[in-house]
C-alpha positions in Angstrom: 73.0 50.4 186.5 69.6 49.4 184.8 68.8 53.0 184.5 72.5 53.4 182.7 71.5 50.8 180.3 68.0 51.8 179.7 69.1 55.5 179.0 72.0 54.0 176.1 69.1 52.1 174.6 66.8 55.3 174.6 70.1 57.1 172.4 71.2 54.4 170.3 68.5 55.3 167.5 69.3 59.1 167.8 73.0 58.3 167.3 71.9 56.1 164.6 69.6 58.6 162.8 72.4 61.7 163.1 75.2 58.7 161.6 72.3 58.8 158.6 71.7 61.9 158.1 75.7 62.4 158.2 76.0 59.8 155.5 73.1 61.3 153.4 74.7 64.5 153.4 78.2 63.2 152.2 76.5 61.0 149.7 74.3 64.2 148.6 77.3 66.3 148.3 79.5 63.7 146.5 76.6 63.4 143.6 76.5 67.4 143.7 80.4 67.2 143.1 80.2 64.6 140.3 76.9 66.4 138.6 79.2 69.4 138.2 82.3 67.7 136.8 80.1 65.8 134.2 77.7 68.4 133.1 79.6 72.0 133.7 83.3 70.7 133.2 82.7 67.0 131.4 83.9 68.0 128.3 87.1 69.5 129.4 88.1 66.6 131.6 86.8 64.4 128.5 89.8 66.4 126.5 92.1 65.9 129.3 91.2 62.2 130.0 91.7 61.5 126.0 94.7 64.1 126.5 93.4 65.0 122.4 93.3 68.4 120.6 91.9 69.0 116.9 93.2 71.6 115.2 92.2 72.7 111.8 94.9 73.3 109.0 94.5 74.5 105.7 96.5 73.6 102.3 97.6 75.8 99.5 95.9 74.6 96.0 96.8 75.6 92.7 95.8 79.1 91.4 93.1 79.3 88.4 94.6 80.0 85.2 94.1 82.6 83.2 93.8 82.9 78.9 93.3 85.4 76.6 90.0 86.1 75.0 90.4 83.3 72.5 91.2 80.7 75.3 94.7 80.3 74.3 96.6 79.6 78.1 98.7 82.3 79.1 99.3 81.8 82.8 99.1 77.9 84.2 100.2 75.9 87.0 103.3 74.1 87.0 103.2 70.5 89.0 106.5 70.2 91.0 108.0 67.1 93.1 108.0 68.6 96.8 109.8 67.6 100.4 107.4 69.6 103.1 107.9 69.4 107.1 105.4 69.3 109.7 106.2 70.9 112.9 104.6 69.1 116.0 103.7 70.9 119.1 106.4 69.0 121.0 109.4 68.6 119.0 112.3 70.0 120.9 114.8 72.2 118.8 117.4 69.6 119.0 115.2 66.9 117.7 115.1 69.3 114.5 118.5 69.9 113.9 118.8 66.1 113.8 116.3 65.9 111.3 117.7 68.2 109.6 120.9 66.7 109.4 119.4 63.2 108.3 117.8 65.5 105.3 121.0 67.0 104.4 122.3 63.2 103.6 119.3 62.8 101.3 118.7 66.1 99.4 120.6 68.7 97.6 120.1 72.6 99.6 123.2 74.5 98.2 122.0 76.6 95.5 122.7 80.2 95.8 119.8 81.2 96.5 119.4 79.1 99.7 122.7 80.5 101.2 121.4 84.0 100.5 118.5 83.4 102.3 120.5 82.6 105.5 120.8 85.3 107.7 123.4 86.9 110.3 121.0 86.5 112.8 120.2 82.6 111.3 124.3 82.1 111.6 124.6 83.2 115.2 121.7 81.3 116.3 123.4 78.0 114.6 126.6 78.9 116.3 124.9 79.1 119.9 123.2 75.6 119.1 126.1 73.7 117.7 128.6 75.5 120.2 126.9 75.5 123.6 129.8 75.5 125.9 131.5 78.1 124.2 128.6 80.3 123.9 128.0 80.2 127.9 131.4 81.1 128.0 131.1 84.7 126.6 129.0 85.6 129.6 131.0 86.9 132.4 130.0 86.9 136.1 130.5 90.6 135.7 127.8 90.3 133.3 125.6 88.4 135.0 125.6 91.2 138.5 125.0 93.8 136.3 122.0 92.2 134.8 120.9 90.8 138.6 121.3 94.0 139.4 118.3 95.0 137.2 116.1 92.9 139.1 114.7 91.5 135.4 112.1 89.0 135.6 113.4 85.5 134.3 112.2 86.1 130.5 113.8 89.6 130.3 116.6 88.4 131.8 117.4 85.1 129.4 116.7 87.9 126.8 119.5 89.6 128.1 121.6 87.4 127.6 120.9 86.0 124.5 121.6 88.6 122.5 124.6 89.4 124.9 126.0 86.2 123.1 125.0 86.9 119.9 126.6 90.5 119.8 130.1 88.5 121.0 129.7 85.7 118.4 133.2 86.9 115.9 132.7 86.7 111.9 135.6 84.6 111.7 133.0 82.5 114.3 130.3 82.6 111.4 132.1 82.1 108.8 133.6 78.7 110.1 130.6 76.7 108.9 131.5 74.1 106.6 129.8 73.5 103.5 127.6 70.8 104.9 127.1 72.4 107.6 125.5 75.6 106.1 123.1 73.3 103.9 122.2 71.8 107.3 121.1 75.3 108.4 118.9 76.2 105.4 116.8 73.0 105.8 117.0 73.9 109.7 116.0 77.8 109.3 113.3 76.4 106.7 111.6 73.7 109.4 111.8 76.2 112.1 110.0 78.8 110.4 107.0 76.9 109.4 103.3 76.8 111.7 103.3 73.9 114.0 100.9 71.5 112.4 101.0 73.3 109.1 103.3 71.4 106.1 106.2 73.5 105.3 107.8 73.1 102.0 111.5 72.4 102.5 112.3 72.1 98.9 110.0 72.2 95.8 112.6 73.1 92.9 114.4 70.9 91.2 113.6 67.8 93.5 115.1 65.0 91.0 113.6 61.9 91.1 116.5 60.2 92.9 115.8 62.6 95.8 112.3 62.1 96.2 112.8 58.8 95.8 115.2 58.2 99.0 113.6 60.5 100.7 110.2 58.6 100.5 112.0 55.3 101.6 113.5 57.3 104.6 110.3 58.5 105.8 110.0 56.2 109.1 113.0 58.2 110.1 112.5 61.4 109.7 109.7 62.5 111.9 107.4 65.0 110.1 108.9 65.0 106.6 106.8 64.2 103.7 107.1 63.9 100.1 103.9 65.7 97.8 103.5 67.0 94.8 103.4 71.2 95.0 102.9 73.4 91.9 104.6 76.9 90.6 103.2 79.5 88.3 103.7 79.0 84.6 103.5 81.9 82.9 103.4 80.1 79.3 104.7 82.1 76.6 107.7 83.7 78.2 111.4 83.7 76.8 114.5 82.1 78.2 115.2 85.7 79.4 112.0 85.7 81.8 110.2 88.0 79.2 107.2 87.2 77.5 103.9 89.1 75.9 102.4 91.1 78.8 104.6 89.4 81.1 105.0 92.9 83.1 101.0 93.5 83.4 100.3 89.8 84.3 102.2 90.7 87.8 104.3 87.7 90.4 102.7 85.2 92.6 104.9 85.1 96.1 106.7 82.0 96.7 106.2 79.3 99.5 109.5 80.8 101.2 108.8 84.5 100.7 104.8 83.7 102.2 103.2 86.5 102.6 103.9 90.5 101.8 105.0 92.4 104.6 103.2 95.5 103.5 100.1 94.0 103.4 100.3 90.9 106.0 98.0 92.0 108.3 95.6 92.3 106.0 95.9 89.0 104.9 95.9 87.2 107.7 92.4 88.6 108.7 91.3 87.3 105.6 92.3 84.1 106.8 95.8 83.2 104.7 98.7 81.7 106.4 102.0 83.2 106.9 103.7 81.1 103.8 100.6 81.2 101.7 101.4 81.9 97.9 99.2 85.3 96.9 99.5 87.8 93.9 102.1 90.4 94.6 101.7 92.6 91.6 99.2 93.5 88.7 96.7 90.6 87.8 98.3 88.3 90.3 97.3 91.1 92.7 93.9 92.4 91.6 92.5 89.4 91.2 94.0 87.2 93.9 90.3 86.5 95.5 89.4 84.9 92.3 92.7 82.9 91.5 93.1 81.5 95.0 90.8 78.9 95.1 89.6 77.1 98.1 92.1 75.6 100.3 91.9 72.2 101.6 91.6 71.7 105.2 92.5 69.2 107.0 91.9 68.2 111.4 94.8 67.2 113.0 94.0 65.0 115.9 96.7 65.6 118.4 97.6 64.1 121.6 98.4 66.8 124.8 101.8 67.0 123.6 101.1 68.1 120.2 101.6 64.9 118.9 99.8 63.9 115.4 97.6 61.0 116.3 94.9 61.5 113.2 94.8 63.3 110.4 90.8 63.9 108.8 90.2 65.8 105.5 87.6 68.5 106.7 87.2 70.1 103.3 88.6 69.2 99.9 90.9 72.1 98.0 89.5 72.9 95.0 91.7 75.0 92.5 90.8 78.9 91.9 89.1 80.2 89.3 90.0 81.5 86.0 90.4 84.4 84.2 89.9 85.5 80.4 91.2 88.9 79.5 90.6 90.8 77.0 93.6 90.7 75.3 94.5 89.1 72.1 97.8 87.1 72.7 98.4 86.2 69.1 97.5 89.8 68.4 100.0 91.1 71.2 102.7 89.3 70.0 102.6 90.6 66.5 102.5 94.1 67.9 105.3 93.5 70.2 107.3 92.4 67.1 106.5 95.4 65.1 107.6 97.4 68.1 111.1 95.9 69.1 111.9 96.1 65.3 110.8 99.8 64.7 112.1 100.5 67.8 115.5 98.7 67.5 115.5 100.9 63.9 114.7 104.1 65.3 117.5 104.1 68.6 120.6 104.1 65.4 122.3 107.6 65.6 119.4 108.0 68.6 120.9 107.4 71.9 117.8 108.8 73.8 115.2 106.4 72.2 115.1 103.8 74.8 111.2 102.7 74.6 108.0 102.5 72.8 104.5 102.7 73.9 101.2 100.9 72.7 97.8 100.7 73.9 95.1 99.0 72.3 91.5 99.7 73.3 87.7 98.2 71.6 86.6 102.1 71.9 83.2 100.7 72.4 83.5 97.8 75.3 86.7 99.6 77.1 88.3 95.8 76.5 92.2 96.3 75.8 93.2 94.4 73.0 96.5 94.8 73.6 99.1 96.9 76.0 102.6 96.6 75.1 105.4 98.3 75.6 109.4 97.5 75.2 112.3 99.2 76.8 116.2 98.9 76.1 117.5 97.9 79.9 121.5 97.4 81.2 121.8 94.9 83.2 123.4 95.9 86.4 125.3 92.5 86.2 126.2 91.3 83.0 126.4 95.7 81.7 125.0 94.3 78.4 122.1 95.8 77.0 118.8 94.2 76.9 115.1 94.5 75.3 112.7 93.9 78.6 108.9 94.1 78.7 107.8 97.7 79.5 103.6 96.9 79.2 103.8 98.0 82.4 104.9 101.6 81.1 101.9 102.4 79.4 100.3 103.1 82.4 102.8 103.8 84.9 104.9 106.3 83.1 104.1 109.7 81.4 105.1 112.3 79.0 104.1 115.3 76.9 102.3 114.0 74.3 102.2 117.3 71.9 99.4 117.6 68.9 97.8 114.2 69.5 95.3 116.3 72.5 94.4 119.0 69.6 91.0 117.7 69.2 90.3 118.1 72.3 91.4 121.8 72.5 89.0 122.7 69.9 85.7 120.6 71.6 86.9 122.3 74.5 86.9 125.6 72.8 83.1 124.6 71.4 81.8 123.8 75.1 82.8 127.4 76.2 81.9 129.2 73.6 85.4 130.5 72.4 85.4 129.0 68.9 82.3 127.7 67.1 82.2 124.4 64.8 83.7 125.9 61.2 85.1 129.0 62.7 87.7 130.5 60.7 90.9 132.2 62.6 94.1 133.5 61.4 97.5 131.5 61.8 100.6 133.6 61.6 103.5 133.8 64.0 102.3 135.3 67.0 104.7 137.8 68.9 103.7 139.0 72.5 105.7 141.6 74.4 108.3 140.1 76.3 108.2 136.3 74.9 109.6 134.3 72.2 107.3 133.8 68.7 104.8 131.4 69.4 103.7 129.7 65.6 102.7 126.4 63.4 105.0 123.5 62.3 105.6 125.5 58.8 106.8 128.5 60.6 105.2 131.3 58.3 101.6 130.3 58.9 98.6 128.8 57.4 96.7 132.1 57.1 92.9 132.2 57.3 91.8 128.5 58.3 88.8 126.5 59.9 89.1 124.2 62.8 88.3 121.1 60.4 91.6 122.7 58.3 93.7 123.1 61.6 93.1 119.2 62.9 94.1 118.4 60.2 97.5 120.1 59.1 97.6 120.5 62.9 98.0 124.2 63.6 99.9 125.1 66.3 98.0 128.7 66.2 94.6 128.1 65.7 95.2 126.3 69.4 96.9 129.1 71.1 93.8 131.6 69.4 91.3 129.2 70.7 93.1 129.2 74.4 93.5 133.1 74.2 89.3 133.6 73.7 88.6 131.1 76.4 90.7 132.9 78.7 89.4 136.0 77.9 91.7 137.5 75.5 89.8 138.0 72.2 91.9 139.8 69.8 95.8 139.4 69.0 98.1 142.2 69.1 101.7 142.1 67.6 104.0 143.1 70.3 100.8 143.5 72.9 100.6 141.5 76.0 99.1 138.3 76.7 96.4 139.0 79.1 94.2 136.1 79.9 93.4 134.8 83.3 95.7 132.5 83.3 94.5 130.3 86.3 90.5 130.8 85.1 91.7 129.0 81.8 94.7 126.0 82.7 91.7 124.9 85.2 88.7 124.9 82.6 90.7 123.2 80.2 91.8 121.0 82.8 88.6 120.1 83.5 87.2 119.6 80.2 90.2 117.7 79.1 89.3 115.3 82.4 86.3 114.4 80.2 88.1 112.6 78.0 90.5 110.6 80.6 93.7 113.0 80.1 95.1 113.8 83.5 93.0 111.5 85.5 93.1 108.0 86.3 91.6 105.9 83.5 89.9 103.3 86.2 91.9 100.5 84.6 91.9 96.9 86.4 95.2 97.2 87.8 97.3 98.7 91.0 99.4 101.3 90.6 98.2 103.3 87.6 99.5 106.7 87.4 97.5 110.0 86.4 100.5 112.2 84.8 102.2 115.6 86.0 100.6 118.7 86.0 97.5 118.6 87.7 97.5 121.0 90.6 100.3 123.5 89.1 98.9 126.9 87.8 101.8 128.0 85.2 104.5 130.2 86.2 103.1 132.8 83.0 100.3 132.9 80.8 102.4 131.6 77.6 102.3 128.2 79.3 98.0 127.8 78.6 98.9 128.0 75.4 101.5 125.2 75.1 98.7 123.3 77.6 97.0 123.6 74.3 98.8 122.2 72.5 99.8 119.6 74.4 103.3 120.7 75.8 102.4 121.2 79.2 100.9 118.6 81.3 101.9 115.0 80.7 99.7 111.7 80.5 99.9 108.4 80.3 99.1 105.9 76.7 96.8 104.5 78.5 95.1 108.4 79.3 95.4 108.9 75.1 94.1 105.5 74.1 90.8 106.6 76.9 90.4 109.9 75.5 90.7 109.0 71.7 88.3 105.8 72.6 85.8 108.3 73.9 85.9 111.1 70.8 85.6 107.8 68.4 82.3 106.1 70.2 80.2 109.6 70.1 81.4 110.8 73.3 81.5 108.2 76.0 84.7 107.5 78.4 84.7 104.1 79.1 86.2 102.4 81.5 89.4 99.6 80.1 89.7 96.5 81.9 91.9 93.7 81.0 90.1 90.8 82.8 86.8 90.1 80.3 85.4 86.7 82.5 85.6 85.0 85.5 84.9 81.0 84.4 85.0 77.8 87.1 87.9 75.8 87.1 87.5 72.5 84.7 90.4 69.5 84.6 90.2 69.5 80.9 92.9 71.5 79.5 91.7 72.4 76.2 88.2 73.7 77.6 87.2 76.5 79.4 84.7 76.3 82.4 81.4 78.2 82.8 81.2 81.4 83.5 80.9 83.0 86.6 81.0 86.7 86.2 81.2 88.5 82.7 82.6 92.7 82.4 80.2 94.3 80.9 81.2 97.9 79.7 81.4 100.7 82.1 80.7 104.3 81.4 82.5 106.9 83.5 80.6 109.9 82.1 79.6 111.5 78.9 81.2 114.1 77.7 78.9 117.4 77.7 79.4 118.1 74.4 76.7 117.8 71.3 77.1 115.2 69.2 77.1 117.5 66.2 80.4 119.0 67.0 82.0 115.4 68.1 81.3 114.3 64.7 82.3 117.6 63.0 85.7 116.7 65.3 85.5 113.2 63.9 85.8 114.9 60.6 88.6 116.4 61.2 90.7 113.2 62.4 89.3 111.7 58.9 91.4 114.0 57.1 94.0 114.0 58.9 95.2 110.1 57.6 93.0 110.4 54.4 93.3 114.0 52.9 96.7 114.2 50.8 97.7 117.7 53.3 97.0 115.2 56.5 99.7 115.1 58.7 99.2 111.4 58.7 98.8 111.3 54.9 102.2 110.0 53.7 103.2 107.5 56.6 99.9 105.5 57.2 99.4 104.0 53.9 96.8 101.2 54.7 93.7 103.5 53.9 91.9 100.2 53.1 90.9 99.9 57.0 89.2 103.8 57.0 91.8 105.4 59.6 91.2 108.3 61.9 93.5 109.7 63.8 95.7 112.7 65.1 99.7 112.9 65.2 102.1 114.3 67.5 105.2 116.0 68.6 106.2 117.3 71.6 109.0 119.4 72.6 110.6 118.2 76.2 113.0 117.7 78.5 114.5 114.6 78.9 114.8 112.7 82.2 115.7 109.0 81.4 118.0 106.8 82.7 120.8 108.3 81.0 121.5 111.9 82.8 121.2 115.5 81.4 118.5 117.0 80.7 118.5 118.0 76.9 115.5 119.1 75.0 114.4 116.3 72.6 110.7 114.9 71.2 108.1 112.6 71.7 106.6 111.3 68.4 103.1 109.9 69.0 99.7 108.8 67.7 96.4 108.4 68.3 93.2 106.8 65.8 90.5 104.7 65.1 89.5 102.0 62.5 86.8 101.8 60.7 86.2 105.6 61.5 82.2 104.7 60.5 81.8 102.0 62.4 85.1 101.8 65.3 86.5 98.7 66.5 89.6 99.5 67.6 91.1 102.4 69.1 95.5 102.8 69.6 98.0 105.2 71.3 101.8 105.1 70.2 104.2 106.8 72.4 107.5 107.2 71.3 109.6 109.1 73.9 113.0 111.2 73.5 113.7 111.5 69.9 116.6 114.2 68.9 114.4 114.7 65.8 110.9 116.0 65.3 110.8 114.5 61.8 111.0 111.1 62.5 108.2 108.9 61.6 108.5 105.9 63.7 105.0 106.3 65.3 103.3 106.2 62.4 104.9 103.7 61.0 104.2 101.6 63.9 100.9 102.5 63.6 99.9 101.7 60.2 101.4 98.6 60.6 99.2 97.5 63.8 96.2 98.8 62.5 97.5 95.8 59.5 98.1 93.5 62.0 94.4 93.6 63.8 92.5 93.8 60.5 94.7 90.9 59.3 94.0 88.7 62.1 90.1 89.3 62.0 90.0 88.3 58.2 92.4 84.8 59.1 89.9 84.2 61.9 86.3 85.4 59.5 87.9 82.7 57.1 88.4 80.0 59.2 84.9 80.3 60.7 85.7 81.9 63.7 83.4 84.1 65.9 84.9 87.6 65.9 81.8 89.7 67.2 82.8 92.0 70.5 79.7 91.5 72.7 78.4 94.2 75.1 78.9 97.0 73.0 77.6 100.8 74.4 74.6 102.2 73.1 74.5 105.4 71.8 73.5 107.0 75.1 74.0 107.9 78.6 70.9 106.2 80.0 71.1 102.7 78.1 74.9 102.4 79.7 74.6 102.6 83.0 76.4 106.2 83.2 77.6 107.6 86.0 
């Protein structure tokens, strides 16, 4: 027994030491355990223990503005009274409609335009939520095997049957919505379509004050709901009919409940917008939406693991986008717009055809458009009365045969190929090839013997079509001989000379969507067709394309690039004041033309005397030889294709010139389409009387002590302008 007891006291420190060693290793692993929850996973159990999220949201701000070059506001911001919802992660779809209903107490949604934003697919859904029993009822067991029977997972299978219901839902079923019950529905669709966390605007046009009002003192009940202050574009000078000076060039801004483009949303969103951002759509708006957006404000929603808003912390302040001044000369604009509707409005009497006018306006030196305008006669597709709508837009969109107006080109391109030298006499008389009609000048029995200077300026059909026979290889005329000429050899040299001077190619403009014209990958069906390329009665271009080309004969041979956007300036809050500026266009020259300068003056010449000699074509109608005009006129024989069917054969009038033709400042194109008479003289007239209007304005604004100097003017070669 002793030896019992003395062999438990020999093991009782063993057992005691293995007990230790048992506890040190539980202990060891328990401080192992906790080192890895704290330091590898602390801060997610952190997250979970606070059961907090913070997730960023950004804030629309206004849009810079944007002026014209005097720093008269064109385009502002508009403040608005706004209701906005924002969707928490965890309110349930039913807790939404009720909120919805509340809203529909409180606020007017009924316009028109709110029902006709309501969908077939948003009325079924509505049914299904307001009518849940009998919804479930238009699934049949029968249904339901077929579909089991497919062995769908769950998600496919609710899917199923979803739009099993909504396919059995009747119209009479979706047109039983009451009044009330429908405005319930826009505000619904509306909160349901917004981010979660991001404010959606419910209603930001005409909120009255009553309604934001009640709607403030009802805010403790409606969960989410908010009352701000939102803005809307203001585009300034526009009529009560929407129109305005420029209004078609200055392009749309997208709504808060259009959000972004589909065609371009992907984009945008890697970019970082949100889905019902407000961005430029069209034109300015569009081209320059990176500078008018401004910097949005963002704010961190501190949310609970529900979703729940517990915080809200500003993160970054907005700060409105910057602003824009174009080139253009409102005031200047508007007069020309003026002259236009009434010449216009004049020449359509007895002239069913005549539908538009065209106007660019170009500093030949800078490429800065002074003006673009443009009006067209519209029906409305409603009201079937007629109506005068901004047609800016047109002047580089839309083209047509522009007739004698391209002559000087012809003969510079007849210089750079050696067909014709500078003074060269030719013969004009009818000309009769075998097989085609007469080809011959305006006066119909000829000019005779005349020089090129001679031909710009009475505009000789046939000192062209001579020039266009050498050039493609045809030296001498024969009555009643063929036309042999390499036709395809000579359409694509003058093609590519006349691309010199901006005609048939795009200008480079600041704007989407600019057009180059018709013609330039066609080879003529016959060799009779070069000639009337000559003459401008083949190919068409834009008044944009003629104000660029004319610009680029007038400066010594440069083809500048137009913009309409002159500076980018910082926002300011003064309204009268323009902020500093950020980024200034300075002129941009596309290429030279390779021509000597000798024979672009001796060209010059030639426009001279074509408004200041008494034989000029443009002798009689532009009267205001005070300002030192240059220019070339225009007809064009074509075929209709307006809005108004059949294709007759009518004319295009035009014009293009330069003032002071010593020293130019100011370069225009006038297109008047679709005249059933050659002789009018509306596109001279119109003309004369902008050329009055600009040289006007500049003495007004030289007497009143006003800076009128164009900065950043070309210098008289390649090298000094950056060409390319």
């Amino acid at each position: 027994m002793n030896t019992v007891k003395k062999k438990k006291k020999e093991n009782t420190p063993l057992r005691i030491n293995i007990l230790f060693f048992i506890v040190f290793l539980l202990f060891s692993t328990l401080i192992l355990r906790l080192g890895m929850l704290q330091i590898v996973f602390g801060e997610n159990y952190q997250r979970e223990i606070d059961q907090k999220e913070i997730v960023p949201v950004n804030s629309s701000v206004p849009r810079g503005k944007i002026f014209d070059t005097n720093g008269k506001l064109v385009v502002g911001n508009q403040p608005l009274k706004a209701i906005t919802y924002t969707r928490s992660g965890s309110v349930t779809q039913d807790e939404m409609l009720d909120i919805a209903a509340k809203l529909a107490d409180l606020i007017s949604k009924e316009s028109e335009d709110d029902f006709k934003a309501i969908t077939k697919r948003d009325r079924q859904d509505f049914w299904i939520i307001k009518h849940p029993k009998l919804a479930i009822a238009k699934i049949t067991n029968k249904d339901k095997e077929r579909l089991q029977k497919k062995e769908l997972e769950k998600k496919e299978y609710d899917k199923e049957i979803y739009d099993l219901t909504r396919e059995r839902i009747t119209e009479e079923e979706l047109n039983s919505f009451s009044q009330k019950e429908l405005e319930v529905l826009a505000i619904f669709r509306e909160m349901a379509s917004g981010t979660a966390l991001s404010p959606h605007i419910i209603k930001n046009k005409d909120v009255t004050d009553e309604e934001y009002a009640v709607v403030s003192e009802h805010l403790d009940s409606l969960p989410g709901v908010d009352t701000t202050t939102d803005w809307d574009r203001d585009y300034v000078l526009k009529n009560a009919d929407g129109n305005g000076p420029l209004s078609s060039v200055l392009g749309k801004v997208t709504s808060a409940k259009e959000g972004l483009p589909k065609d371009s949303l992907d984009y945008l969103l890697a970019k970082g917008y949100s889905r019902n951002d407000r961005v430029g759509k069209s034109y300015i708006e569009q081209q320059y939406d990176d500078v008018l957006q401004g910097q949005k404000e963002t704010v961190k929603n501190i949310t609970d693991k529900s979703g729940n808003v517990l915080e809200t912390q500003i993160f970054q302040e907005g700060k409105r986008g910057n602003d824009l001044v174009l080139s253009v000369d409102i005031e200047l604009q508007q007069k020309i717009d003026e002259i236009i509707q009434d010449k216009l409005g004049k020449a359509r009497v007895g002239q069913p055809y005549i539908d538009r006018t065209l106007v660019s306006v170009m500093n030949p030196k800078t490429g800065e458009m002074l003006a673009m305008s443009g009006k067209q006669y519209v029906v409305d597709n409603e009201t079937k009365k007629t109506e005068v709508r901004d047609f800016a837009l047109g002047n580089m969109t839309t083209s047509y045969s522009m007739g004698s107006v391209v002559k000087a080109a012809t003969v510079l391109t007849g210089y750079q190929t050696g067909a014709i030298v500078p003074g060269q006499s030719l013969y004009d008389q009818p000309l009769k090839f075998k097989g085609t009609q007469v080809k011959k000048s305006w006066n119909t029995v000829g000019f005779g013997s005349i020089n090129d200077l001679y031909a710009l300026k009475r505009s000789s059909n046939v000192y062209m079509f001579l020039t266009a026979m050498k050039l493609g290889g045809q030296q001498t005329y024969v009555p009643n001989g063929p036309l042999s000429i390499d036709k395809v050899a000579a359409i694509n040299t003058f093609r590519k000379n006349f691309a010199q001077f901006g005609l048939g190619v795009r200008t480079g403009i600041d704007l989407p969507g600019e057009q180059t014209g018709y013609g330039g990958g066609q080879i003529p069906p016959d060799a009779g067709k070069v000639l009337d390329y000559a003459i401008g009665q083949y190919d068409t271009y834009t008044p944009l394309q003629l104000v660029q080309y004319i610009s680029t004969i007038a400066n010594g041979g440069f083809r500048v690039q137009p913009h309409l956007v002159k500076e980018i300036r910082k926002p300011t809050n003064k309204a009268d004041e323009l902020g500093p500026i950020l980024e200034e266009m300075k002129p941009t020259v596309l290429n030279k033309i390779d021509m000597k300068d000798s024979w672009i003056n001796h060209v010059q010449e030639g426009l001279r005397l074509v408004v200041n000699d008494p034989q000029g074509t443009g002798y009689g109608s532009i009267k205001n030889k005070q300002y030192k005009i240059a220019g070339k006129t225009g007809t064009a024989q074509a075929l209709y294709d307006g809005p108004l069917g059949g294709h007759p054969m009518l004319w295009n009038v035009t014009f293009v010139g330069y003032a002071p033709y010593d020293n130019p400042e100011i370069a225009v194109s006038v297109v008047v389409p679709w005249s059933t008479t050659d002789q009018t003289h509306t596109n001279l007239e119109i003309a004369d009387e902008i050329f009055k209007a600009y040289f006007d304005l500049k003495k007004a604004r030289l007497n009143q002590g006003e800076d009128t100097t164009q900065n950043g003017e070309i210098n008289n070669s390649a090298e000094g302008n950056g060409a390319q």
